[in-house]
C-alpha positions as CSV (number, residue, x, y, z in Angstrom):
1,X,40.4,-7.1,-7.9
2,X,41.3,-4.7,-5.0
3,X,38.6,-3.9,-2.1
4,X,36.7,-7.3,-3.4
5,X,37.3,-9.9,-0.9
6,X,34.8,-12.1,0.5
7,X,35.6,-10.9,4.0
8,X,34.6,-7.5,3.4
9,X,31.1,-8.6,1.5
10,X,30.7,-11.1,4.3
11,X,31.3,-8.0,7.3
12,X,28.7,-5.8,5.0
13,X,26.2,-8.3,5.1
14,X,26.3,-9.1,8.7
15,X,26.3,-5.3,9.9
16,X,22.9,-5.3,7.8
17,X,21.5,-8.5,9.4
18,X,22.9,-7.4,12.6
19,X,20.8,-3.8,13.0
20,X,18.2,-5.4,11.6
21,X,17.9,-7.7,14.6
22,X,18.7,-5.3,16.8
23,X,16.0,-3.1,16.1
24,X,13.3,-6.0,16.6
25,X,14.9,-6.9,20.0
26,X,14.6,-3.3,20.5
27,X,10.7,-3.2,19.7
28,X,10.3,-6.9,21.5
29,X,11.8,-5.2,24.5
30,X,9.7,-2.3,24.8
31,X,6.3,-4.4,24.1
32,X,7.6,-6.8,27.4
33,X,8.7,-3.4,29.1
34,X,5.3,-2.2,29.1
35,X,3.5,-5.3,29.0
36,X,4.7,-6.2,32.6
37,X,3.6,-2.9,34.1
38,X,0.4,-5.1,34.6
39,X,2.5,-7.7,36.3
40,X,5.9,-9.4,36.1
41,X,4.8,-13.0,36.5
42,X,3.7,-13.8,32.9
43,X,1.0,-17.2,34.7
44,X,-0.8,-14.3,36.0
45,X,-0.1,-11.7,32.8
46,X,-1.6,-12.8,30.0
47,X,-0.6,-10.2,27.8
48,X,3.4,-10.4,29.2
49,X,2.6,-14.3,28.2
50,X,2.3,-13.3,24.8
51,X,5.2,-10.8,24.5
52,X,7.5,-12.8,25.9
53,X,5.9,-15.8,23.6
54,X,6.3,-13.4,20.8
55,X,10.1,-12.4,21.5
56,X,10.6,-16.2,22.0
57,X,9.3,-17.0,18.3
58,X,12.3,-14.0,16.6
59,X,15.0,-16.0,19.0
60,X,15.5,-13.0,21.4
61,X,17.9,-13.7,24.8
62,X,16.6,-14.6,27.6
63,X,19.0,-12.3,29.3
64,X,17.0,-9.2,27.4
65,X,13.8,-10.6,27.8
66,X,14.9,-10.2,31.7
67,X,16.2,-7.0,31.1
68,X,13.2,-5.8,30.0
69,X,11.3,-7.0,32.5
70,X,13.2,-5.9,35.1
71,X,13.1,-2.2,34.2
72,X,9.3,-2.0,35.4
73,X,10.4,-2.4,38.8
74,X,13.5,0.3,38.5
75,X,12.0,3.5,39.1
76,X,15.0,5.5,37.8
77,X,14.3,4.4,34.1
78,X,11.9,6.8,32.2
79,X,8.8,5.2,31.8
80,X,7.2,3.7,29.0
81,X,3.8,4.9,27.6
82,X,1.7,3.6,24.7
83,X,0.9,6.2,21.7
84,X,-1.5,6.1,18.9
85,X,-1.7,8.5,16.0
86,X,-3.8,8.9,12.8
87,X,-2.6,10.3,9.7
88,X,-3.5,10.5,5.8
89,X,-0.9,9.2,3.7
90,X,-0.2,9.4,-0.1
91,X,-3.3,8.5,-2.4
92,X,-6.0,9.2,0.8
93,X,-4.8,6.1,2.5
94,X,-5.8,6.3,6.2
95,X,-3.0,5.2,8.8
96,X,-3.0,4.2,12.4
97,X,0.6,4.2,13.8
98,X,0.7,3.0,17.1
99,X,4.5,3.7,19.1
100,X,5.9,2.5,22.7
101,X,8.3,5.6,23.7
102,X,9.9,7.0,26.8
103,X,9.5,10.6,25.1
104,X,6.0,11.2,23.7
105,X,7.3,14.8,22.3
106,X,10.3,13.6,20.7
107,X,8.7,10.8,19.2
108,X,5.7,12.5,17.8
109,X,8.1,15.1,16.1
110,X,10.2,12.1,14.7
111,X,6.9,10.5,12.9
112,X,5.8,13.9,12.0
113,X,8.7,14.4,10.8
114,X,8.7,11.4,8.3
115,X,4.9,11.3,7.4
116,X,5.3,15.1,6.2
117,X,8.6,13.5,3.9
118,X,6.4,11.5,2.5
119,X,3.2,13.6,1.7
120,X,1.9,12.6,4.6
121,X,0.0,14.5,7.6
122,X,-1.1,13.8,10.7
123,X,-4.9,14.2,11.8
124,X,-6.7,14.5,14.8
125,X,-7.4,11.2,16.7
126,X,-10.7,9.7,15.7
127,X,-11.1,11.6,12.4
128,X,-10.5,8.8,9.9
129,X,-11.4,6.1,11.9
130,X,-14.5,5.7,9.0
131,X,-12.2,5.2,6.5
132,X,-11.0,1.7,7.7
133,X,-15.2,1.2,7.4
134,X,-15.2,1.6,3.7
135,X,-13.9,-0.9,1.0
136,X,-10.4,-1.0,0.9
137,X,-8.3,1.7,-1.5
138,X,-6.5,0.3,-4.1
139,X,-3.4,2.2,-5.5
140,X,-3.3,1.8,-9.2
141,X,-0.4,4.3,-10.1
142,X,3.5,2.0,-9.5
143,X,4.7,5.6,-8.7
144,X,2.2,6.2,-6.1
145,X,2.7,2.5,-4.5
146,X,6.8,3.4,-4.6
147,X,5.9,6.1,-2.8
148,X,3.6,4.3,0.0
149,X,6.2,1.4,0.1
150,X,8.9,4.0,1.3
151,X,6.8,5.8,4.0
152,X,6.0,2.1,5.7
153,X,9.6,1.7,5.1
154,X,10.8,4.6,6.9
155,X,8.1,4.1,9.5
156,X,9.2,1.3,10.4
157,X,12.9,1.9,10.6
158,X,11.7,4.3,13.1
159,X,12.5,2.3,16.8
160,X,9.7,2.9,18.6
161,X,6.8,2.2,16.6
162,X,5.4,-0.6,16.8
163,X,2.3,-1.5,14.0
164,X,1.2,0.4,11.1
165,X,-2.7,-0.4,10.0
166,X,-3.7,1.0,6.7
167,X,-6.9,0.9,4.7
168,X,-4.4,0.0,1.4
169,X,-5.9,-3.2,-0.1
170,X,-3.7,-6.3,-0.6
């Protein structure tokens, strides 16, 4: 029964839990971050309203929420920008990945990076905007869907993006 105690399960568990909140409070951050460059008083910033409402609802601080609102106004701190990008995933699903980073190069490179892991590709903005038009695709194939599940996955372990729209139906 050696290396089996409940502590040890118990630690494993919570290191899990643990980066999993951290990266949410991570994202949260960024969306007030950039959010309040329109403003830092949410009564007059709608949309900073709704960040911080939305950080609220997944228990965040209020110390971070602070934080984050607070590093508008420090000039020193690389500044946030909003970034879109299209790609075609596995089975001719269309994908809009949208990302709040500090370094647009390094973080296009990083979902490059995974999309092309995945049998993925990036595409110029605008091209498969149609696609999201049609009916939605369907994946038949469990292999195929395995596939797709990993690539949202991994997109999403990636800390700065932010939403992932597909075309893939329910």
């Amino acid at each position: 029964m050696s290396g089996h105690s409940k502590w040890s399960q118990i630690k494993h568990k919570k290191g899990i839990t643990d980066k999993k909140k951290s990266q949410i409070f991570s994202k949260l951050s960024r969306l007030i971050t950039l959010a309040a460059r329109k403003g830092t008083d949410p009564k007059i910033n709608s949309e900073l309203a709704r960040a911080i409402e939305h950080a609220r609802s997944f228990n965040m601080p209020g110390d971070n929420i602070e934080r984050a609102i607070k590093k508008v106004a420090d000039k020193n701190q690389a500044q946030l920008e909003e970034l879109s990008v299209e790609a075609l995933g596995p089975g001719g699903i269309a994908l809009q990945i949208k990302a709040i980073t500090d370094n647009r190069n390094r973080t296009l490179s990083e979902i490059r990076k995974i999309l092309s892991d995945f049998e993925a590709k990036m595409v110029q903005p605008g091209s498969i905007r149609w696609l999201f038009d049609q009916p939605p695709v369907s994946i038949e194939n469990a292999e195929l869907q395995n596939r797709i599940d990993k690539l949202f996955e991994a997109l999403d372990d990636q800390d700065e993006v932010e939403d992932i729209v597909s075309n893939l139906s329910e």
